[in-house]
ZABA-304203 format. One record per residue (C-alpha): residue number from 0; residue in one letter; x, y, z. Coordinates in steps of 0.02 Angstrom, whole numbers, plus 50000, padded with zeros to 5 digits. Layout:
% residues N
<NUM, "A", <X, Y, Z>>
...
//
This chain:
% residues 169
<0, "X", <49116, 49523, 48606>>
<1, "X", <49149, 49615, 48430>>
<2, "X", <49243, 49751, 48447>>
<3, "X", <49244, 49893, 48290>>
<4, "X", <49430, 49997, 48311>>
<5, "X", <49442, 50173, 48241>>
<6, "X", <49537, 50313, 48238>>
<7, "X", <49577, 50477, 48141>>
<8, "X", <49418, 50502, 48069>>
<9, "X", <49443, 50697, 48034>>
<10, "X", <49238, 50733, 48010>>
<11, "X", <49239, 50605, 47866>>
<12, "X", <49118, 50455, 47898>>
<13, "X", <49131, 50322, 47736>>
<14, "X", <48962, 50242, 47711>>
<15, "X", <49082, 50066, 47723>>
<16, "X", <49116, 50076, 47893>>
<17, "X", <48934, 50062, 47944>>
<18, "X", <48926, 49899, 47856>>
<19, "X", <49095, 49836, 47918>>
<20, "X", <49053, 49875, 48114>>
<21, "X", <48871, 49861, 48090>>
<22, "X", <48881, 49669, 48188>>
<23, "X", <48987, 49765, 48336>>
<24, "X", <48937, 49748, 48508>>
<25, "X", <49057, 49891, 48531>>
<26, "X", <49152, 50016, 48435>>
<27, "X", <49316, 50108, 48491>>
<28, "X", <49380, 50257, 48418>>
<29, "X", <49544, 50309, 48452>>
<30, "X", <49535, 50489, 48416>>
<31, "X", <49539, 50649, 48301>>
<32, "X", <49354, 50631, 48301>>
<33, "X", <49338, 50770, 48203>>
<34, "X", <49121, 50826, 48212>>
<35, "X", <49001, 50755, 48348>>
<36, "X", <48895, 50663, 48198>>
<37, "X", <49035, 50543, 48172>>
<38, "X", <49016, 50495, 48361>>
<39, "X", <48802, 50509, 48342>>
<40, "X", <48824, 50378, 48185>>
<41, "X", <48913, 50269, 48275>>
<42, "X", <48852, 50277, 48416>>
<43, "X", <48688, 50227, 48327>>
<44, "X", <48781, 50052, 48237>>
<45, "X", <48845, 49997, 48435>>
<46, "X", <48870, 50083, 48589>>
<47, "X", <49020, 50193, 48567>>
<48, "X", <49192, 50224, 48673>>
<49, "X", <49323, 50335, 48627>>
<50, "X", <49446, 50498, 48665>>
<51, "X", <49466, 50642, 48606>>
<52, "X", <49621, 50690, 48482>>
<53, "X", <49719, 50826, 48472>>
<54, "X", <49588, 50909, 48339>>
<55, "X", <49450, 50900, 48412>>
<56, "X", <49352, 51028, 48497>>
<57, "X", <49277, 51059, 48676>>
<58, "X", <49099, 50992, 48613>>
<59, "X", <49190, 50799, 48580>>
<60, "X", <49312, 50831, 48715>>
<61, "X", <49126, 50860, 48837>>
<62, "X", <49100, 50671, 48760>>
<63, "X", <49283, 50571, 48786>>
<64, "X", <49401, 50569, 48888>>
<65, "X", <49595, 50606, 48866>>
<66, "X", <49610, 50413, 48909>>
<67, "X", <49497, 50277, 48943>>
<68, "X", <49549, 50088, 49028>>
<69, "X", <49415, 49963, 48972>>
<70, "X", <49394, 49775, 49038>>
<71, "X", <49320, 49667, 48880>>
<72, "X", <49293, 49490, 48924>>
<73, "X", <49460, 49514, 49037>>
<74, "X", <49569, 49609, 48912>>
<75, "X", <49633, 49749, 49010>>
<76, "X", <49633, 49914, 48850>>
<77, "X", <49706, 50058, 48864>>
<78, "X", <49655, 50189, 48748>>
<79, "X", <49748, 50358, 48714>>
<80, "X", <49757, 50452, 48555>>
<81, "X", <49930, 50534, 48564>>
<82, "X", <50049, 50360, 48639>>
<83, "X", <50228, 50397, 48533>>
<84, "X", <50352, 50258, 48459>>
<85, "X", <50320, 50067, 48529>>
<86, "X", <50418, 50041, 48652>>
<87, "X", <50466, 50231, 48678>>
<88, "X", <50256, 50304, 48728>>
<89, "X", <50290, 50480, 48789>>
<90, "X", <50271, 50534, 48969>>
<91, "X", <50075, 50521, 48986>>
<92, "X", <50066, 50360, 48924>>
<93, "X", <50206, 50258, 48990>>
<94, "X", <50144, 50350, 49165>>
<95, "X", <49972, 50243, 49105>>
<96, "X", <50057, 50097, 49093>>
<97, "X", <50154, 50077, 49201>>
<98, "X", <50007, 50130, 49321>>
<99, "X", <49855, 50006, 49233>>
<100, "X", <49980, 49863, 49159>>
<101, "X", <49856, 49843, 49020>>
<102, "X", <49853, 49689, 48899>>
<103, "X", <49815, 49800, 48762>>
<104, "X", <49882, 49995, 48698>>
<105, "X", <49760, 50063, 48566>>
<106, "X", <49817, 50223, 48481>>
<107, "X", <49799, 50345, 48347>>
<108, "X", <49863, 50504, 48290>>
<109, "X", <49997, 50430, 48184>>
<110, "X", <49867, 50390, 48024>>
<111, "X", <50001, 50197, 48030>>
<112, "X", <49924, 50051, 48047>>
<113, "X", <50020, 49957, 48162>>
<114, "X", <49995, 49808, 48252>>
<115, "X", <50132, 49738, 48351>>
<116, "X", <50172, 49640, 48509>>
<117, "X", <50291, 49786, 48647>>
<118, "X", <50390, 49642, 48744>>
<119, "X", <50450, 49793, 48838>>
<120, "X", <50311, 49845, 48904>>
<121, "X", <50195, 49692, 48900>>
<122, "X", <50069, 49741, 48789>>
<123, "X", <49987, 49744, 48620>>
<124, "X", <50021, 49892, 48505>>
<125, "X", <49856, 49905, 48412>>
<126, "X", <49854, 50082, 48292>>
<127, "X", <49695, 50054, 48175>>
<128, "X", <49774, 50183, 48054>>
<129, "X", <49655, 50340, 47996>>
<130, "X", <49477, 50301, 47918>>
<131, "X", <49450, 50481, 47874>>
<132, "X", <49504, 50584, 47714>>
<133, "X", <49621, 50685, 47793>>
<134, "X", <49825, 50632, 47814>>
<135, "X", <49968, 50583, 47733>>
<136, "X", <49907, 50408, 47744>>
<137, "X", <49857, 50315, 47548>>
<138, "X", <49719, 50191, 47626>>
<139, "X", <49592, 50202, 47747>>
<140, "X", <49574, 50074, 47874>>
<141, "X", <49494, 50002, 48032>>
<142, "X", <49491, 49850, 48119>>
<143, "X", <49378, 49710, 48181>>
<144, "X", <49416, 49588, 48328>>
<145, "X", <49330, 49479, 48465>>
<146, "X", <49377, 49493, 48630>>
<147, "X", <49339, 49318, 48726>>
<148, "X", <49382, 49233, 48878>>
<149, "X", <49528, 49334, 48910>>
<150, "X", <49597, 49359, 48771>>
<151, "X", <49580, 49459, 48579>>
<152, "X", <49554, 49345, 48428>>
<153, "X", <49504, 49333, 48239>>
<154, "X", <49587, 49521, 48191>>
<155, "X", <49533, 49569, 48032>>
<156, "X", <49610, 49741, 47952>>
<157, "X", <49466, 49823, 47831>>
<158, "X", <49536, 49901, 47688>>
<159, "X", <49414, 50060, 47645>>
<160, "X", <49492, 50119, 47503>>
<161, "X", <49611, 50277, 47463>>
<162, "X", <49611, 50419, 47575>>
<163, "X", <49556, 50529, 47421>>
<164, "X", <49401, 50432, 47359>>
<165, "X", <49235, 50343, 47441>>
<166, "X", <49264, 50155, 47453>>
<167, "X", <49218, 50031, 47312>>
<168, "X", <49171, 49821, 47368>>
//
């Protein structure tokens, strides 16, 4: 299964990212949606899971959840926008965890890419960083990966350019 990771879009859609998820079989967004047509175009490249962020508004937060738990291929995801410091989630989450013992922790809100293994809790940290214009962050970025037999491999990390300007090949 391909999986397209998201997160921190802010309303911003780069033309890019359709061509980078467009051979997903499914595309997760971790959040700070931003407008509904960000969800409607992806939604229209591969069905679309998600949650809402702290930005958005009651018309995406009708759509997602706070939280979703997922089962790809037997990877057990957890999916939350707001999660805190590896190792040190805040209440909500590590109350998820501890709860769901999933394989993997995908998060946004932060606008970091970060992908690290949490001996502590058992899990990996996946934060795809922010693919919108809005942030602190200097590049845009999402990420590709195939979920098989159990396990996530092949992670690619999609540069789309600076935050300021529309992506170049």
């Amino acid at each position: 299964m391909n999986i397209g990771i998201i997160s921190d879009t802010h309303s911003y859609l780069d033309e890019r990212i359709s061509h980078h998820l467009q051979d997903s079989d499914l595309i997760l967004h971790a959040g700070d949606v931003g407008d509904v047509f960000v969800l409607d175009q992806l939604d229209a490249l591969a069905r679309t899971k998600g949650v809402y962020g702290n930005i958005d508004s009651t018309v995406i937060r009708v759509r997602l959840p706070e939280w979703e738990l997922l089962d790809l291929e037997g990877v057990k995801i957890l999916i939350i926008h707001i999660a805190g410091a590896i190792g040190r989630y805040n209440e909500k989450c590590r109350a998820l965890i501890k709860e769901h013992l999933p394989d993997v922790l995908i998060c946004g809100h932060s606008h970091i890419l970060k992908i690290s293994r949490d001996d502590k809790f058992n899990l990996l940290h996946i934060n795809p960083g922010a693919a919108g214009r809005h942030g602190f962050h200097k590049v845009r970025t999402l990420l590709k990966v195939k979920a098989e037999n159990g396990s996530l491999k092949d992670l690619q990390v999609i540069e789309l350019g600076p935050r300021s300007a529309k992506s170049v090949d």
